[in-house]
Each structure stands twice: as structure tokens, then as C-alpha cells.
C-alpha positions as CSV (number, residue, x, y, z in Angstrom):
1,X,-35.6,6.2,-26.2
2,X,-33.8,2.9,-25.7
3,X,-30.9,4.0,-26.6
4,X,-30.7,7.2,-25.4
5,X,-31.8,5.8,-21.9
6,X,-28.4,3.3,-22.1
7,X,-26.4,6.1,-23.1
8,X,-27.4,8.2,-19.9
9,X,-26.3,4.7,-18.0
10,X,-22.9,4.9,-19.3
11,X,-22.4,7.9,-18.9
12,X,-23.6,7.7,-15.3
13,X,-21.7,4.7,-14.6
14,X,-18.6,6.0,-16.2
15,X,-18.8,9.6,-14.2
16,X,-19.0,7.4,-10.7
17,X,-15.8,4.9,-12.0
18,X,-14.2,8.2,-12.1
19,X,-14.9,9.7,-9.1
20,X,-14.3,6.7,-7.4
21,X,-10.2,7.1,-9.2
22,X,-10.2,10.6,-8.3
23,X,-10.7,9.6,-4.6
24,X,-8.8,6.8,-4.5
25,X,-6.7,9.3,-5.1
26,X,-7.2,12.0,-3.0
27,X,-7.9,9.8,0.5
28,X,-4.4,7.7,-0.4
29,X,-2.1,10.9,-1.2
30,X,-3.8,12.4,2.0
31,X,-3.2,10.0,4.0
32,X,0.4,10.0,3.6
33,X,0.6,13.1,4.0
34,X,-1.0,12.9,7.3
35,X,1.5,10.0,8.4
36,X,4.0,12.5,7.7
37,X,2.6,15.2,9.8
38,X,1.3,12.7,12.7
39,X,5.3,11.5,12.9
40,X,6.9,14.6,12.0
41,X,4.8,18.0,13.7
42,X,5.7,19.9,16.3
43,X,1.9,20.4,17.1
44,X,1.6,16.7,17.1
45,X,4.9,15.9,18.5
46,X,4.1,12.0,18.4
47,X,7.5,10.8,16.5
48,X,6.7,7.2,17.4
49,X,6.2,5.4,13.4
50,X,5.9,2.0,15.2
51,X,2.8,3.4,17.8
52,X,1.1,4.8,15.0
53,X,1.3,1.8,12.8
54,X,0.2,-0.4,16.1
55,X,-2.8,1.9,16.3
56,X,-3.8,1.5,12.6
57,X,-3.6,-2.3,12.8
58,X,-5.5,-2.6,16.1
59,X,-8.4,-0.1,15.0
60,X,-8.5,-2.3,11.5
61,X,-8.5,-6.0,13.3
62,X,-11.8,-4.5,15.9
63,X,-13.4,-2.7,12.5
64,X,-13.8,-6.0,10.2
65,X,-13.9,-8.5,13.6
66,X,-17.6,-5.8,13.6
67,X,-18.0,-5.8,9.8
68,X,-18.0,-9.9,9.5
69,X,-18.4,-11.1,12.9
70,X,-21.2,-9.0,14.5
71,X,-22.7,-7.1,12.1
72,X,-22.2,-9.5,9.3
73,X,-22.1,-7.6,6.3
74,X,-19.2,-9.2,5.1
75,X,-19.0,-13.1,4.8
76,X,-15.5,-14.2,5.5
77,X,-13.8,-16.5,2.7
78,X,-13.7,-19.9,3.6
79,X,-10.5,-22.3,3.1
80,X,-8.7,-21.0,5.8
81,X,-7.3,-23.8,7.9
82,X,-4.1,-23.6,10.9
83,X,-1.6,-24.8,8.5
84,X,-2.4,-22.3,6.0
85,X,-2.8,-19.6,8.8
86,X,0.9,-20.7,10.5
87,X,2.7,-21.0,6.9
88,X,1.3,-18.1,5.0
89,X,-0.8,-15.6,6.8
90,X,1.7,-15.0,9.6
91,X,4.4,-14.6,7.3
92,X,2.7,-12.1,5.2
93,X,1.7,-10.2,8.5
94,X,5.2,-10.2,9.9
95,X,6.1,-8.5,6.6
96,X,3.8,-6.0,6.6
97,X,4.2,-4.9,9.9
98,X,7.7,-4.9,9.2
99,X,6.9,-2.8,6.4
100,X,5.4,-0.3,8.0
101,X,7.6,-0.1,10.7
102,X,10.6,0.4,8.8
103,X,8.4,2.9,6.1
104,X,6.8,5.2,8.6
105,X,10.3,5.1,10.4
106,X,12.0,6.9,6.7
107,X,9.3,9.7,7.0
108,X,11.6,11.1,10.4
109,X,14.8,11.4,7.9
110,X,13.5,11.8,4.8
111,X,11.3,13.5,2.9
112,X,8.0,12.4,1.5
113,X,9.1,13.0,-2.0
114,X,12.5,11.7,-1.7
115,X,10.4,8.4,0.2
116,X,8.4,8.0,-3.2
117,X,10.9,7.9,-5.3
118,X,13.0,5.2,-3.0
119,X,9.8,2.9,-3.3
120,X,9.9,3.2,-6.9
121,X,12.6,0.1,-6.9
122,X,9.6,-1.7,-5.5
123,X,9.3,-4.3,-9.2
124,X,13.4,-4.8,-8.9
125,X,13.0,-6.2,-5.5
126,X,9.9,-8.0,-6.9
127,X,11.4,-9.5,-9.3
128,X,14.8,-10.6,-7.9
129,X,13.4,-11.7,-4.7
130,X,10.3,-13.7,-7.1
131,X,13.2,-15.3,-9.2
132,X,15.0,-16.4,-5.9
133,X,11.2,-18.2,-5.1
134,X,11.1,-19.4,-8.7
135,X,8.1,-17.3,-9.2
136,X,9.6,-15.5,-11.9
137,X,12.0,-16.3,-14.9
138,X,14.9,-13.9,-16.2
139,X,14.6,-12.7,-19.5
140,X,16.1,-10.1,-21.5
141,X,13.4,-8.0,-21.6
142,X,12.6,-8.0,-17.7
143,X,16.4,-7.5,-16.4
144,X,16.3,-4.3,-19.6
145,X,13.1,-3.0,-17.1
146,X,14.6,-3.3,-13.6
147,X,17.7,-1.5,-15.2
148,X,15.7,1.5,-16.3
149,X,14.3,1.3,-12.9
150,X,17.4,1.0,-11.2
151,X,19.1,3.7,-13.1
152,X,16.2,5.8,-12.2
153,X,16.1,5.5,-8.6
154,X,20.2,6.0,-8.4
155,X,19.7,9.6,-10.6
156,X,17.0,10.1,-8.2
157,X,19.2,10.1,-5.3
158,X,22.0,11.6,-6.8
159,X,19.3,14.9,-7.3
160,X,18.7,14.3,-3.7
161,X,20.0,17.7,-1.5
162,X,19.7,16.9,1.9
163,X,20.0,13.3,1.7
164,X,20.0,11.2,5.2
165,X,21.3,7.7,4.5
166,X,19.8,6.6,7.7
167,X,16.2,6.7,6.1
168,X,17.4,5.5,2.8
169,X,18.0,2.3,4.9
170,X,14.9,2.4,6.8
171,X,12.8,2.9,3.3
172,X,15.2,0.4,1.3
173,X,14.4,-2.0,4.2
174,X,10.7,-1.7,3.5
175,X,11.0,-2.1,0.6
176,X,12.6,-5.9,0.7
177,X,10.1,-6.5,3.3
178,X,7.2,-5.2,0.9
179,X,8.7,-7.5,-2.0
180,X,8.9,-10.2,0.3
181,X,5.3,-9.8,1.7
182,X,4.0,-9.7,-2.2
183,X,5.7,-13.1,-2.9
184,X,4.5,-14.9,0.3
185,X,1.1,-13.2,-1.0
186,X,1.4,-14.9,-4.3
187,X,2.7,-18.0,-2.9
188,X,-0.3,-18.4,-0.8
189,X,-2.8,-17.5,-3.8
190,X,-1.1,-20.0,-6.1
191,X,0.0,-23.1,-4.2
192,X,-2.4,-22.5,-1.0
193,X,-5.4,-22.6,-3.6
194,X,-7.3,-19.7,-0.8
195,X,-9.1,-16.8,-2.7
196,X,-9.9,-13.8,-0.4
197,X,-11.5,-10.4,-0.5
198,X,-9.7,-7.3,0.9
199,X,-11.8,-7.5,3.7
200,X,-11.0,-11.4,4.2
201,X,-7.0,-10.3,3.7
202,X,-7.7,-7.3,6.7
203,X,-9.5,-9.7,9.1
204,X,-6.8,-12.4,8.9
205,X,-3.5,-10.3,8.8
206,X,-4.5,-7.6,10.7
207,X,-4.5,-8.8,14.4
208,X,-1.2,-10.8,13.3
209,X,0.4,-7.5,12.2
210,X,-0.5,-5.7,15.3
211,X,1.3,-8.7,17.7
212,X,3.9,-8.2,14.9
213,X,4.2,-4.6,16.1
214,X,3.4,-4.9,19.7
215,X,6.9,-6.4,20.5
216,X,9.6,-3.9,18.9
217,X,7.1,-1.1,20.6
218,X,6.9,-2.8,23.8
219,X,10.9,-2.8,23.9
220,X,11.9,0.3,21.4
221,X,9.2,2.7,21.8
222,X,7.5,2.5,24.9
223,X,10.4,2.9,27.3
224,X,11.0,6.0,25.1
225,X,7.3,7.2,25.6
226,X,7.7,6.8,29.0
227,X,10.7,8.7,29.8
228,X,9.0,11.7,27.5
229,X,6.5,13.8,28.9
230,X,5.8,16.0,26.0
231,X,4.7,13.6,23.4
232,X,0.9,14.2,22.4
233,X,-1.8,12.4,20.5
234,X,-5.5,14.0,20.6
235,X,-8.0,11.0,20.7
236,X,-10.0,13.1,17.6
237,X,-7.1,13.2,15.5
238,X,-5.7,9.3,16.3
239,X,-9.2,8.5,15.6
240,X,-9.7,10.6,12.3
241,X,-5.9,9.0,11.2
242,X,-7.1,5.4,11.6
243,X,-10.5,6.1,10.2
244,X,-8.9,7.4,6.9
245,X,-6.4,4.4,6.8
246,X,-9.5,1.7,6.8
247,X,-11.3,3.9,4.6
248,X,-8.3,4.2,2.0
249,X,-8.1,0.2,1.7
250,X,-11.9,0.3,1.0
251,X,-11.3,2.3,-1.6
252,X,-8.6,0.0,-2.8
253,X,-11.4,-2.7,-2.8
254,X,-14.0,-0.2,-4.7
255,X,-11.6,0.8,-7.3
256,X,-10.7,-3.0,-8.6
257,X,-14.1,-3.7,-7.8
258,X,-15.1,-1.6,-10.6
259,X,-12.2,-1.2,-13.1
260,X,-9.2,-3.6,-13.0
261,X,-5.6,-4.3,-12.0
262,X,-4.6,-2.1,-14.5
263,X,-6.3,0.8,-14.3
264,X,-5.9,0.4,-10.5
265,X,-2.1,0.4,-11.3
266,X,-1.7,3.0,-13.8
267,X,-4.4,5.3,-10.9
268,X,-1.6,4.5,-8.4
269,X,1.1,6.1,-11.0
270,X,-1.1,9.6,-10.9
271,X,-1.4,9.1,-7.2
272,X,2.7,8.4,-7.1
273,X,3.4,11.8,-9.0
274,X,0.6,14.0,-6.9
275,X,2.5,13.0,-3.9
276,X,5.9,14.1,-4.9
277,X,4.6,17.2,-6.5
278,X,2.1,18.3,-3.9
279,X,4.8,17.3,-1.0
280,X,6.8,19.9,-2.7
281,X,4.5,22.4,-1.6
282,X,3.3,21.5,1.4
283,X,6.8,20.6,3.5
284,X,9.6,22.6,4.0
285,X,12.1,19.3,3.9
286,X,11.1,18.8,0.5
287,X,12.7,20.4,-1.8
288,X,12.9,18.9,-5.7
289,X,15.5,19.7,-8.3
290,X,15.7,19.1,-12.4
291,X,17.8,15.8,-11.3
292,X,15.1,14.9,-8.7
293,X,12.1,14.7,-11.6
294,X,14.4,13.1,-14.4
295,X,15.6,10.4,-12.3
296,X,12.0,9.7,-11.0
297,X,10.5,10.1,-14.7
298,X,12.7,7.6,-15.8
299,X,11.9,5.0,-12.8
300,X,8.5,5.5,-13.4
301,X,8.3,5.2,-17.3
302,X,10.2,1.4,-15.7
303,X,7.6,0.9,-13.4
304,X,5.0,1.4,-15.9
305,X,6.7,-1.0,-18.4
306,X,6.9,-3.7,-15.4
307,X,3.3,-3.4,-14.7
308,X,2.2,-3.8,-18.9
309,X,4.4,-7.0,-18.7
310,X,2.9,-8.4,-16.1
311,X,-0.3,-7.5,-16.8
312,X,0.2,-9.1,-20.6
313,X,1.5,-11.9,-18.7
314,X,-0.9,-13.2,-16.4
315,X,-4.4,-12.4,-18.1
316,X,-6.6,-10.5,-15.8
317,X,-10.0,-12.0,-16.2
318,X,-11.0,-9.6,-12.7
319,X,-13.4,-7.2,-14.2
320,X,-16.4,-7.2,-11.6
321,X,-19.5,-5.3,-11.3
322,X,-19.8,-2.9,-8.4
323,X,-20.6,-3.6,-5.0
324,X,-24.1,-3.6,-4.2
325,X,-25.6,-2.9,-1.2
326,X,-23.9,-5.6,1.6
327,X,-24.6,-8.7,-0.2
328,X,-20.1,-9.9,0.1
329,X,-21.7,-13.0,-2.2
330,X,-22.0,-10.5,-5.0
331,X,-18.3,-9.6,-4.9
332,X,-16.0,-11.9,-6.5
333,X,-12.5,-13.6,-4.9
334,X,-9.6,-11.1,-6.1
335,X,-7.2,-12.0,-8.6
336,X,-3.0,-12.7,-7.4
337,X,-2.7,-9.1,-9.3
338,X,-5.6,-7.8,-7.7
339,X,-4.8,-8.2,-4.0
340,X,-1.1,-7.2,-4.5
341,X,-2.6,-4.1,-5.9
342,X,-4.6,-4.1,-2.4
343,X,-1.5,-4.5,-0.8
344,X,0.5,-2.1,-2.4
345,X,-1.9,0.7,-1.1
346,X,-2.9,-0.9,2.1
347,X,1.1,-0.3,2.7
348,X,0.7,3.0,1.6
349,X,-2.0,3.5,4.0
350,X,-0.3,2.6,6.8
């Protein structure tokens, strides 16, 4: 009976670690589609990236200011001092915002699919920019992976039809700004000595993002906004869009909170290739060819290498147990490997 009654447990708790994957998932391949069709739809017609990523960091900062400051459900990390705050977290939100300012900016030239691929040179900017930091050594063996990578991304593009070099630059750009967020990241876990939560991460970065953003709107966007009369942006669906973003790096936090870094990684793979393939189908600017998938297969298979290196590496030691109701002091600090993870997809989000 015993055994039979632990054997339903598993089973149980295996069937929800899955259905947490599958929407991880679904919520983080939606959502970029629905960036895409915010920026890019006539019905929409709201073409502003740097707006849109304002709004998402605003709504985040007033959502966990509520979660850990008036209702309290979340307890916010402690360690956090102004030195640490000028040196590392404004850093890391000035690269984010950056980020997502130059990311959401690729989705008005380039397709969605095309986008992914781009962001699969994500490790090789990693890892150059990490060894520039002296956070990472060169070895034989790492240079072989960012070469398949490389080569990957450049048959990619080559497959590319209608290729607009103006978002290749925007994306490329977000992508060095992305590597460079992940390294101030790791610098601040390492040599800082601060452990946070995803929430923690959100409270701190997010307000600093959105002042991040507020200035190149204030002088690019805005005077364009003004001047156009036609732009529109129904309340429900800026509302529903920024909902789905914090909702996306939640379930960031409940997959690792359950599984690890590298099922978390090897989840964002699947969620990498549903993107592409699904984008296919559902824009018209997409439009994949035999050179397209070969070049991205190969950049992934890299990507995939990168991540079991790393992973064999710097041992995990993050396996948690679940949340449970509101009590943040039964969820533990996140691992370097864990909150880059975060951040991976809380770009993605954006």
C-alpha cells in the first residue's frame, strides 16, 4: 500500500514538473510572438519597441514593489547595499534595457525566425566577452564550440531570403548587450557575495531598466508618437501584454524551482525550435529554407554542447523543492547558472 501510495506521488509530481515545462513553453513562445504582432500589426499599429519595453518594465517594478512591499508575500534578499546597487545593479539594468531596446527594435526588419537564429551566437559573445573579464579561460575544446556556433549562425544567414542588415545590427547589438548583462550578472553573484531570487533580481533591476528606457523614448520615440496620430494601443491588450511578460519570468522561477539549470536550458532549446517552426506558420515575413534549418541545427547542436560544458563545469547543486504556498523563506537563493537562465528568458519576455 506504501509503496503503491509513493508511486502515485511520483507520478503526480512528475506529471505537474511537466506541465510546468510544457508551459514554460507555451507562455515564453507566445509571448514573442505577441511582441512581434504588438510592434509589427496593422491592427495594432504601435511600432514603438522602446514604448513597449518601457511599459513592461514599469508594470513589473509596481507588480513586485506590491508582491514584497505591500502585500508581503515575497521577502526581499538582503545584502543589498548603495555600493553594490551603483556598481552592479545599474549596470546590469542599463544592459537589459539596452537589450530589449535594440531586440524588440530587430522584430520591425527581421523576422522572428531569422531573430532566433541571430541569438543563437548568444555563448560566443559569452564567452569572448567572459574571457575579456577573466571569467573564462580559452581552451581547445571551448574555441572548437563557438566555432560550430559561429559557422552555424553564418549558414543561417546565408539561407536567409529577405535579409535586412539593419536588424541584423539591431539583434547583433542585443546580443553583446545580453552577454555583457550575463557577465555583470556573474560578477555580481561571484565577487559581490549577494544571492537573489527572480523576484529579488525584478524588484531591484526593474525600476532601473525602465529610467534606462525612459530617456532614448523621451528623445527617439515620443517626438515620433507625437507627430503620429494613427498609432493605437488598447488598454486590454497593453495590459494582457505586460501581464503575460511578468507571468513568463514566474514561470522561469517555477521551472528551476522544480527541475534545474539544465533541464531549464535544454526546455529553452524546445522552446528555441517551436519558435522558428511555428513563426513559419504564423507570419508571412517568415519564410524558412533547407539552408535556414541546417545552419540553425548546427548552431544549436553548439549551443547545446556550450551549455553541457558549463553545466559539467560549475556543479549545479540548485535542485529545490517546489514553491509552497507564499512562504519566499522556503525558496532557496538561485545559483550564477540559475539566474542567467532567469535572465535569458526574462530577455525573451521582454
Amino acid at each position: 500500500m506504501e509503496r503503491a501510495a509513493a508511486a502515485k506521488g511520483a507520478w503526480r509530481d512528475g506529471a505537474v514538473t511537466y506541465l510546468h515545462l510544457l508551459f514554460y513553453v507555451a507562455i515564453s513562445s507566445g509571448q514573442i510572438f505577441f511582441n512581434k504582432w504588438v510592434l509589427s500589426s496593422k491592427e495594432i499599429n504601435f511600432p514603438y519597441p522602446v514604448a513597449l519595453t518601457l511599459l513592461h518594465m514599469v508594470f513589473s517594478s509596481v507588480v513586485c514593489f506590491a508582491i514584497t512591499k505591500v502585500l508581503k508575500i515575497v521577502k526581499i534578499e538582503e545584502g543589498m547595499t548603495t555600493d553594490i546597487y551603483v556598481s552592479s545593479v545599474i549596470p546590469i539594468g542599463a544592459m537589459f534595457a539596452m537589450t530589449l531596446w535594440l531586440g524588440n527594435s530587430a522584430y520591425l526588419y527581421i523576422s522572428v525566425a531569422f531573430a532566433q537564429m541571430l541569438k543563437a551566437i548568444m555563448p560566443v559573445a559569452v564567452f569572448l566577452l567572459g574571457a575579456a573579464f577573466g571569467l573564462e579561460e580559452m581552451s581547445c575544446k571551448m574555441l572548437a564550440i563557438m566555432s560550430v556556433i559561429s559557422i552555424g549562425v553564418i549558414v543561417a544567414s546565408v539561407g536567409e531570403i529577405t535579409i535586412s542588415w539593419v536588424g541584423v545590427v539591431y539583434q547583433m547589438g542585443g546580443v553583446v548587450a545580453e552577454a555583457l548583462r550575463l557577465i555583470f550578472i556573474e560578477i555580481f553573484l561571484k565577487k559581490k557575495g549577494v544571492r537573489l531570487n527572480l523576484i529579488s533580481m525584478m524588484y531591484y533591476v526593474s525600476p532601473c531598466s525602465a529610467l534606462c528606457l525612459f530617456i532614448p523614448w523621451l528623445f527617439l520615440e515620443k517626438p515620433k508618437m507625437d507627430e503620429s496620430a494613427s498609432w493605437n494601443f488598447p488598454p486590454f491588450t497593453l495590459s494582457l501584454n505586460c501581464m503575460c511578460t511578468f507571468i513568463l519570468n514566474l514561470s522561469v522561477f517555477l521551472v528551476i524551482s522544480r527541475t534545474s539549470a539544465l533541464t531549464a536550458r535544454v526546455t529553452g532549446v524546445v522552446r528555441d525550435w517551436t519558435v522558428v517552426l511555428l513563426s513559419a506558420a504564423i507570419f508571412a515575413d517568415t519564410q524558412l529554407t533547407f539552408i535556414n534549418i541546417v545552419g540553425y541545427a548546427i548552431a544549436i547542436a553548439g549551443v547545446v554542447a556550450y551549455n553541457s560544458h558549463k553545466l559539467k563545469v560549475k556543479p549545479q547543486g540548485n535542485e529545490q523543492p517546489g514553491l509552497q504556498g507564499a512562504d519566499s523563506s522556503k525558496v532557496k537563493p538561485e545559483s550564477p547558472q540559475d539566474v542567467e537562465t532567469s535572465s535569458n528568458s526574462a530577455k525573451e519576455a521582454s
